[in-house]
C-alpha positions as CSV (number, residue, x, y, z in Angstrom):
1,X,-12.4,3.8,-0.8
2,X,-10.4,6.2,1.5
3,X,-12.2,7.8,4.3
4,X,-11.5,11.8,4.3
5,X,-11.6,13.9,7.3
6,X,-10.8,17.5,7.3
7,X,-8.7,18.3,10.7
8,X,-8.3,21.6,12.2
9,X,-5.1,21.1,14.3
10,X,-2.7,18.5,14.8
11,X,-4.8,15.5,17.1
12,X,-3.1,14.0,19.9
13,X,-1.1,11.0,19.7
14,X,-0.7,8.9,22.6
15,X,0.3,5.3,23.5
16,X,-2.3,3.7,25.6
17,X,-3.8,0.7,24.3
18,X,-2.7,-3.0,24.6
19,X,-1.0,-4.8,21.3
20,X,-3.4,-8.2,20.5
21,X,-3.0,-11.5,22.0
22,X,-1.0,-13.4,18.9
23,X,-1.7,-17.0,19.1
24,X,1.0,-19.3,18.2
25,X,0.0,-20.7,14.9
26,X,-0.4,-17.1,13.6
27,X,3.0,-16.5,15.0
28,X,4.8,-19.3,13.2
29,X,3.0,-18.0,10.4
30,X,4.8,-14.3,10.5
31,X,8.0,-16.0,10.9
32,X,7.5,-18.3,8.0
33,X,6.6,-14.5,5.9
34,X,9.4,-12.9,7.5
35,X,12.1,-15.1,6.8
36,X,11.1,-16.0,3.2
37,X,11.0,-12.1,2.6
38,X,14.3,-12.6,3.8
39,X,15.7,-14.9,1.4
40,X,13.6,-13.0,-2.3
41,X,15.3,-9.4,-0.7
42,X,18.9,-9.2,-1.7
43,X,18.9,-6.7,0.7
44,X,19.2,-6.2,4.3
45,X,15.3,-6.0,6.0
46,X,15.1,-4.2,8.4
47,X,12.4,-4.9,11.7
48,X,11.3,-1.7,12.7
49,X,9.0,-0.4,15.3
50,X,5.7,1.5,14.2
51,X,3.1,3.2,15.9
52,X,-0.2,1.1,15.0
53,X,-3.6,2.9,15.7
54,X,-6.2,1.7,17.9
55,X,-8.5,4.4,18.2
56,X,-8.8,7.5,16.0
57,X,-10.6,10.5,15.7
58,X,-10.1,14.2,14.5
59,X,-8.5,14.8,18.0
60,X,-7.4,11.9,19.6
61,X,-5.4,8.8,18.3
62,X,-4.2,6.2,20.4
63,X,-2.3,3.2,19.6
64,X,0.6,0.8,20.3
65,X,3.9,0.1,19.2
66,X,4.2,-2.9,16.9
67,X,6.9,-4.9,14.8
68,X,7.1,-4.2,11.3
69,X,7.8,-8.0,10.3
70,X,3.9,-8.8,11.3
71,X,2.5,-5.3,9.6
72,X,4.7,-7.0,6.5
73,X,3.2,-10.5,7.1
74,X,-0.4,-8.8,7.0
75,X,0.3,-7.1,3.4
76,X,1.6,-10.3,2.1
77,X,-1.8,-12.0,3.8
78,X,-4.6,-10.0,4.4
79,X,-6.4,-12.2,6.2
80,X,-4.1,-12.1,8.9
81,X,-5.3,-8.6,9.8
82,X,-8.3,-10.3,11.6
83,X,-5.7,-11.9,14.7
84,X,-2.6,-9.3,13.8
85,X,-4.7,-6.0,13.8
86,X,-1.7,-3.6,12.6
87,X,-3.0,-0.1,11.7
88,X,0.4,2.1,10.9
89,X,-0.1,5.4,11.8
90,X,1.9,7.5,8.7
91,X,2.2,11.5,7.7
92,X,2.3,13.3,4.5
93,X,3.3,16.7,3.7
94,X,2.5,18.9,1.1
95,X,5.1,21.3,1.0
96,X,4.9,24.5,-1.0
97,X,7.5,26.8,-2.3
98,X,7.2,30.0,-4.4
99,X,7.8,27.6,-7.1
100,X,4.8,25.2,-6.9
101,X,4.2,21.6,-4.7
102,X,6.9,18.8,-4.2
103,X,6.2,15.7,-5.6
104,X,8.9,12.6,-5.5
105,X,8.9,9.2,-7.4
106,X,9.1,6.5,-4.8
107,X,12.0,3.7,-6.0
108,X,10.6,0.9,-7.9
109,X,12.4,-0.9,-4.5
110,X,9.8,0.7,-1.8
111,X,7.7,-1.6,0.0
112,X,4.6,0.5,-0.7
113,X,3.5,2.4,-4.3
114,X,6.9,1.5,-5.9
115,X,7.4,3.9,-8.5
116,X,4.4,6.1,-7.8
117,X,4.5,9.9,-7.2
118,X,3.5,11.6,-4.0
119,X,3.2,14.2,-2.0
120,X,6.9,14.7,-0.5
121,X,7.7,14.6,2.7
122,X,6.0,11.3,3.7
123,X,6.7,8.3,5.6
124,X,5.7,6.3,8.7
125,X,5.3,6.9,12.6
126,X,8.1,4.6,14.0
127,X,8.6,4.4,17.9
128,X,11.5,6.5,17.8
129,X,9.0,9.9,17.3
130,X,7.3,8.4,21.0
131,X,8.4,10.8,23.7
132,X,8.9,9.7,27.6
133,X,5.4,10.7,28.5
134,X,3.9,8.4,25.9
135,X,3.2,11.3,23.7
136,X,3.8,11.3,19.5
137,X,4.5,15.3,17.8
138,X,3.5,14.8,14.7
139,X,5.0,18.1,13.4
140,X,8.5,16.4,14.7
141,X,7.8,13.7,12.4
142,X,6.7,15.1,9.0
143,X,9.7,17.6,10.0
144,X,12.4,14.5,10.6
145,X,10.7,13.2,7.1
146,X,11.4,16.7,5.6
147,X,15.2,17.1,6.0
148,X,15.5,13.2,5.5
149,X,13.6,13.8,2.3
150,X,14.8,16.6,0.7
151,X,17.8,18.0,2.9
152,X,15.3,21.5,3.5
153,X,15.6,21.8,7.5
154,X,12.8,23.2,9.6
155,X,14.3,26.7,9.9
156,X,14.1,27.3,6.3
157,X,10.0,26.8,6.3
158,X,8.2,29.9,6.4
159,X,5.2,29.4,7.9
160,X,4.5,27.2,10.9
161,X,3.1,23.5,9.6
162,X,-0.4,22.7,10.2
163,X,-2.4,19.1,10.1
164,X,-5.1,19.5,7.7
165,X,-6.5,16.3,6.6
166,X,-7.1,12.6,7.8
167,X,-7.3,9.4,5.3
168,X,-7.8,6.4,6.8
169,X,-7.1,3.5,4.2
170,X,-9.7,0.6,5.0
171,X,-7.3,-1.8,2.3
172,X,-3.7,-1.2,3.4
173,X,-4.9,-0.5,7.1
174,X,-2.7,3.2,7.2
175,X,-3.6,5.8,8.8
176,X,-1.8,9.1,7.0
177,X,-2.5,12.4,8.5
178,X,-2.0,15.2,5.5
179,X,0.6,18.4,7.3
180,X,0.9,21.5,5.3
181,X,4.2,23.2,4.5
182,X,5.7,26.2,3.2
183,X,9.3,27.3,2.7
184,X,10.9,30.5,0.6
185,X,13.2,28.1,-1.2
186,X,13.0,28.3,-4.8
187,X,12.6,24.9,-6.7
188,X,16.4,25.1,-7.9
189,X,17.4,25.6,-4.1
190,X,15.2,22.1,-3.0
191,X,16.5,20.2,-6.1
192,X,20.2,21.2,-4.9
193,X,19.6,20.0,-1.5
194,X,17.9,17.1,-2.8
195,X,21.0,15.7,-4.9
196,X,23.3,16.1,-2.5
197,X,21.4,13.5,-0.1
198,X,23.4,10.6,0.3
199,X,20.7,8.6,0.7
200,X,17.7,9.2,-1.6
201,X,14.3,8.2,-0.7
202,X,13.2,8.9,-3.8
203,X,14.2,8.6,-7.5
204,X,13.5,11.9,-8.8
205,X,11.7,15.3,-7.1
206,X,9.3,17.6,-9.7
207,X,7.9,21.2,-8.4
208,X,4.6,21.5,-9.9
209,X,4.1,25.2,-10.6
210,X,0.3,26.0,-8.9
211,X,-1.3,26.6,-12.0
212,X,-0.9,23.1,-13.3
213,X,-1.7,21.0,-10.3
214,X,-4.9,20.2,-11.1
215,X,-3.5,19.0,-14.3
216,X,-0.9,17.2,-12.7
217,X,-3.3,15.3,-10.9
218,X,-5.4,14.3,-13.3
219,X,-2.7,13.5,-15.9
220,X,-0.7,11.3,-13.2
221,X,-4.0,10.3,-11.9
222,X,-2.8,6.1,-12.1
223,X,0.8,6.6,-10.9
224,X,-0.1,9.1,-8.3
225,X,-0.6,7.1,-4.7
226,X,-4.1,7.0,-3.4
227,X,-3.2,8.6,-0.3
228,X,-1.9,11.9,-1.9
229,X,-4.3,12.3,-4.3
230,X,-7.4,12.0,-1.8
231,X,-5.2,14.9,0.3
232,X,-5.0,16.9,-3.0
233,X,-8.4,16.5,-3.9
234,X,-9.5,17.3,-0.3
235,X,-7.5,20.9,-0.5
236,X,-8.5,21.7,-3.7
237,X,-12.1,21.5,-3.1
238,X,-13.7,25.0,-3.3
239,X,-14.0,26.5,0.4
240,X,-11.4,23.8,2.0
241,X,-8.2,25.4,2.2
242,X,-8.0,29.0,0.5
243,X,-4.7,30.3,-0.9
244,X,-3.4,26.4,-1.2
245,X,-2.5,26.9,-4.7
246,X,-0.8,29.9,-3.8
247,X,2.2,29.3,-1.4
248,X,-0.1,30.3,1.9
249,X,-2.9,28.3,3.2
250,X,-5.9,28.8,5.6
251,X,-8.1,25.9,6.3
252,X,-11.6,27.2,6.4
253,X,-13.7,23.8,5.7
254,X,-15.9,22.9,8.9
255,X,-13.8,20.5,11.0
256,X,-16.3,17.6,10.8
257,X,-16.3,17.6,6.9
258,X,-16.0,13.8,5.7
259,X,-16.0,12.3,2.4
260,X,-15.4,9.6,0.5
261,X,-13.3,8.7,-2.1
């Protein structure tokens, strides 16, 4: 079940809390993950640096920078969340055009929801998005995702972003925060952009024309990841976000609404 909260600007992400005390059993025991993920991958894998959350509220999230290999250790064994603690902090857009919402198929290769569709552009909060003062921009994030993504740059959005939604995933431990998006390019413009990417994140893009994302949604409802549906459903919701389905948005939903899903 995914905790929902609707946001009414971007919250404030800071470093300021202290990464766990990992005793050394439970370290031999990421290393013994790590390096047999290693060996299965034919592949090169890669030990990033992510922002894992400590604290979290509508305004305010605060958090430390952590090694993917233990967040990877923790999927493979949940019940090393208990000494490990890792929380990724993560964003998801939903970018509008006057053609309908982006949607991508994540490679059957990704890490997370292999071969599911979602809400494009998405990804992680690594420590490269962590300014000098401590101090995360979110918008510089979903924006770096965005032209990473789909090759559409932030002068070609039309509308300044805006953080809209919160889902906290009490399973996977991820903290996504949902950013709106609009840009004037036409679906045939983002698809260009998109196939000339060198490096795809995802298998195939779809524009789903406004009139049939609710049918999208429901249609797509087992391959669609968890995360983007909940945002979805959370915009969708009569009184949450008027002109959504439209190419403009206003979020007009009290700021303390909370579901769950």
């Amino acid at each position: 079940m995914l905790n929902v909260r609707l946001l009414q600007s971007e919250p404030r992400v800071t470093l300021g809390a202290a990464a766990p005390h990992i005793d050394p059993d439970i370290e031999a025991r990421v290393d013994e993950i790590w390096q047999r993920e290693k060996e299965l991958r034919s592949q090169e894998i890669y030990n990033g640096r992510l922002f894992s959350v400590d604290y979290c509220d509508a305004r305010t999230i605060v958090g430390w920078i952590s090694e993917y290999r233990y967040f990877l250790a923790q999927r493979r064994e949940p019940s090393l969340h208990a000494a490990l603690k890792i929380k990724p902090l993560a964003v998801t857009g939903t970018l509008s055009c006057p053609d309908g919402i982006l949607f991508g198929r994540r490679s059957d290769r990704s890490e997370m929801d292999a071969g599911c569709w979602e809400l494009v552009p998405s990804g992680g909060v690594e420590d490269t998005a962590v300014g000098s003062a401590g101090q995360v921009s979110l918008e510089r994030c979903i924006l770096i995702e965005l032209e990473e993504e789909t090759g559409i740059r932030a002068s070609d959005l039309s509308a300044p972003s805006r953080a809209v939604a919160l889902v906290e995933d009490p399973q996977s431990h991820v903290t996504d925060v949902g950013i709106m998006l609009a840009t004037a390019c036409s679906a045939a413009q983002i698809q260009r952009r998109f196939a000339a990417l060198e490096n795809r994140e995802y298998s195939e893009l779809e524009i789903i024309a406004f009139a049939e994302v609710q049918a999208f949604r429901r249609d797509r409802a087992r391959s669609l990841s968890a995360v983007s549906a909940a945002v979805l459903d959370t915009l969708m919701q009569p009184g949450v976000c008027s002109g959504f389905l439209s190419n403009t948005f206003e979020v007009t939903q009290d700021p303390h609404y909370k579901r769950l899903e």
